[in-house]
C-alpha positions as CSV (number, residue, x, y, z in Angstrom):
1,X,-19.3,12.7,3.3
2,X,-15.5,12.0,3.8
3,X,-14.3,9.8,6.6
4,X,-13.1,11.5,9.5
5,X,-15.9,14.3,9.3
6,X,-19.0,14.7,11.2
7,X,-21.8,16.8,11.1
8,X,-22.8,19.7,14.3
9,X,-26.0,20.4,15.0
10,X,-25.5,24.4,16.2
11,X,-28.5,26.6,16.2
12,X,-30.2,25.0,13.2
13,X,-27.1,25.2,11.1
14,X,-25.2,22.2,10.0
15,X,-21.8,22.5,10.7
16,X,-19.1,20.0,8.9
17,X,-16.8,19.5,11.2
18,X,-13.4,17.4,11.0
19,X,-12.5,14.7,13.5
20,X,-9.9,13.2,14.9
21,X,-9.6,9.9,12.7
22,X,-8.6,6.2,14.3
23,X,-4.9,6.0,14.9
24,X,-3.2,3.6,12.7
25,X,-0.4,1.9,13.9
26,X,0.4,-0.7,11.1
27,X,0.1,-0.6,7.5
28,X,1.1,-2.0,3.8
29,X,2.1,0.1,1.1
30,X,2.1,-1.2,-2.2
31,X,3.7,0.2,-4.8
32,X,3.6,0.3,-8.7
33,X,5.4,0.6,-11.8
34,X,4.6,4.0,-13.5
35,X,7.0,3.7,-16.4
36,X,4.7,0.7,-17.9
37,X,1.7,1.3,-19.8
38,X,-1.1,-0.7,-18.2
39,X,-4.9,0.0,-18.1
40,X,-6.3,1.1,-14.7
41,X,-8.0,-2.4,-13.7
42,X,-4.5,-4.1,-14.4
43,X,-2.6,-1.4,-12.5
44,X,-5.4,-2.4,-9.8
45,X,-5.0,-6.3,-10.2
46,X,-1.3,-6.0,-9.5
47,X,-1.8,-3.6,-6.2
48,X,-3.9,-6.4,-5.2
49,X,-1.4,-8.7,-6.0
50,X,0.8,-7.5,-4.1
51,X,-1.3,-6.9,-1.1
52,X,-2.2,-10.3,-0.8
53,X,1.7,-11.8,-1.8
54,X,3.4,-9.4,1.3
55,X,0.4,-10.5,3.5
56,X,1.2,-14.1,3.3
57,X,4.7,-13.2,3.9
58,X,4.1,-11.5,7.5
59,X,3.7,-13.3,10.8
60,X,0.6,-13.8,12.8
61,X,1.1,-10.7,15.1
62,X,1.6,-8.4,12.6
63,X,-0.9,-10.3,10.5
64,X,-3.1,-9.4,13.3
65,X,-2.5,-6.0,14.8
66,X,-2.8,-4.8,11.3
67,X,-6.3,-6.7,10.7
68,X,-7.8,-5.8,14.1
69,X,-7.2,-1.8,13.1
70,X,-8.6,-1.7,9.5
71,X,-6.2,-2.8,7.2
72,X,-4.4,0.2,6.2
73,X,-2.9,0.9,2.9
74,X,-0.9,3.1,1.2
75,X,-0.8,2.8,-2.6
76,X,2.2,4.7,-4.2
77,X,4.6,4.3,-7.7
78,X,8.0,4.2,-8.6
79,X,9.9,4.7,-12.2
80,X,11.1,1.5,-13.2
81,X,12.1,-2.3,-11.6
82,X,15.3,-1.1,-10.2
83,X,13.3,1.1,-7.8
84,X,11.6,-2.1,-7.2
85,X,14.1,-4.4,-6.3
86,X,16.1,-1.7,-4.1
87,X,12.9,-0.9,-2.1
88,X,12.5,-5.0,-1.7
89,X,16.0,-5.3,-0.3
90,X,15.9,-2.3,2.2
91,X,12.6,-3.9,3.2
92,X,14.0,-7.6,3.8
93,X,17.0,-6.1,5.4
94,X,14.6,-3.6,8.1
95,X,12.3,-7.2,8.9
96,X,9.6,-6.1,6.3
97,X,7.8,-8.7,4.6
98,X,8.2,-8.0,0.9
99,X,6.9,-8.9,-2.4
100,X,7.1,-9.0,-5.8
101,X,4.8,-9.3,-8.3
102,X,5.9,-11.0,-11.5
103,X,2.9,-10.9,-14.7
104,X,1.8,-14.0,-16.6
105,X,1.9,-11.9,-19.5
106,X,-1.8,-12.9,-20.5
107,X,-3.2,-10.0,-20.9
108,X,-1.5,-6.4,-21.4
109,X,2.2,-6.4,-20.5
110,X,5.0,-9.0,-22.0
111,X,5.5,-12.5,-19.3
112,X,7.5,-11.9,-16.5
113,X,7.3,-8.2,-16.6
114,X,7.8,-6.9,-12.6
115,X,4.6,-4.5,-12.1
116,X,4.2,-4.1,-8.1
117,X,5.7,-4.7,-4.8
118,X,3.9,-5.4,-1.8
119,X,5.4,-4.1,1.8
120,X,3.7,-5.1,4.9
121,X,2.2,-5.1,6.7
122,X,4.2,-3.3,9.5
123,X,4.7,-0.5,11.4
124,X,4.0,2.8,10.4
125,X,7.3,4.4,11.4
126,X,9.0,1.2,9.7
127,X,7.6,1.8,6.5
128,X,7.6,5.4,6.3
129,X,11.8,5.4,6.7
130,X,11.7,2.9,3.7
131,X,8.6,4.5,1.3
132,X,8.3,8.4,2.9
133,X,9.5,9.7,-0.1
134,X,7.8,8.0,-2.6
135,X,4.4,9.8,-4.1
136,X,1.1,8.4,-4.3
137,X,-0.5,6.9,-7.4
């Protein structure tokens, strides 16, 4: 069953029915290269990455707001670093915590090659004036 659904009991009949889901006020969205070729456990390595690089990077309130409601994320891609680096400036400049995430190179991509970039988190209104365009992986 998906989240956000419930089942009715009416007259013997079960009824799926969708709810209103929690409200979610913060959020990170992490975002990936889609113009390298990497395997779908690296893609995920590098989401995680990120996740964890823009966490550190956030203060304790947000840090905390964003914990004590789930720990929303977004995952979406990009073509290319440029589209990297631009989204990590318009972050930085909005009061985003930002990230980067630069490969070792050990395994499937060359060293130093930029595969993700961590936002957040943040709020939801920030984040969807920097990423609201972007689509999901």
């Amino acid at each position: 069953m998906c989240d956000g659904a419930y089942i009715s009991h009416e007259e013997d009949h079960h009824i799926l029915t969708m709810s209103e889901g929690p409200e979610f006020l913060w959020k990170q969205c992490l975002i990936v290269r889609s113009d390298i070729r990497m395997s779908c456990g690296k893609s995920c390595a590098q989401v995680a990455h990120a996740a964890i690089l823009a966490y550190e990077r956030a203060d304790s309130a947000a840090r905390k707001s964003w914990t004590s409601e789930g720990q929303k994320k977004v995952v979406l891609k990009v073509k290319g670093d440029r589209a990297l680096f631009e989204l990590k400036t318009i972050a930085e400049h909005a009061g985003v915590p930002a990230a980067l995430v630069q490969d070792a190179g050990l395994t499937e991509i060359p060293p130093g090659t930029i595969t993700a970039l961590g936002l957040g988190p943040a709020k939801n209104e920030i984040l969807d004036k920097i990423t609201g365009d972007l689509p999901l992986l």
